[in-house]
Steps between C-alpha positions, in 0.01 A plus 500: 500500500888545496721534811505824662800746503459462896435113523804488268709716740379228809597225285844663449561596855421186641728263268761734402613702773321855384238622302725661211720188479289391186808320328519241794436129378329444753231796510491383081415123585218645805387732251441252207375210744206796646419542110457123469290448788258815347504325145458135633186654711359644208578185253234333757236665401570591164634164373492557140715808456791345371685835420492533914639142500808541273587841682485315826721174395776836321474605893555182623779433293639849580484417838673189462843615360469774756549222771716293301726780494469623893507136550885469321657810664359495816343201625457597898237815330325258251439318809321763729330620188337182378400453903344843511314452181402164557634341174646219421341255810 
């Protein structure tokens, strides 16, 4: 089950300001952490697809420049963002 065109307009709206602001770092790094959540939920119960697994640790590292990069040009955003998300405790 991917993420629907509406759940992906939600996800977009609520961290990035508007629904067609897709480019946003921000909706990118709420986008990729809701895909991570579905994959790591699924890895649960299927814990020998390892295919799954290296797509999810390519996310995860995706996800990680993402906020390195929000992170060195504008710190006060990285900050809401990772509080929003609940990363980074």
């Amino acid at each position: 089950m991917s993420l629907t065109t509406e759940k992906k307009a939600n996800i977009f709206k609520a961290y990035a300001g508007e629904a067609k602001n897709t480019g946003s770092i921000e909706g990118q790094i709420a986008l990729l952490t809701e895909r991570i959540s579905h994959i790591s939920q699924h890895l649960q119960v299927n814990k020998k697809d390892f295919s799954t697994h290296r797509g999810l640790m390519q996310l995860v590292g995706k996800r990680k420049r993402l906020l390195n990069y929000l992170q060195k040009h504008n710190l006060s955003s990285y900050r809401q963002l990772i509080e929003k998300l609940g990363l980074r405790k």
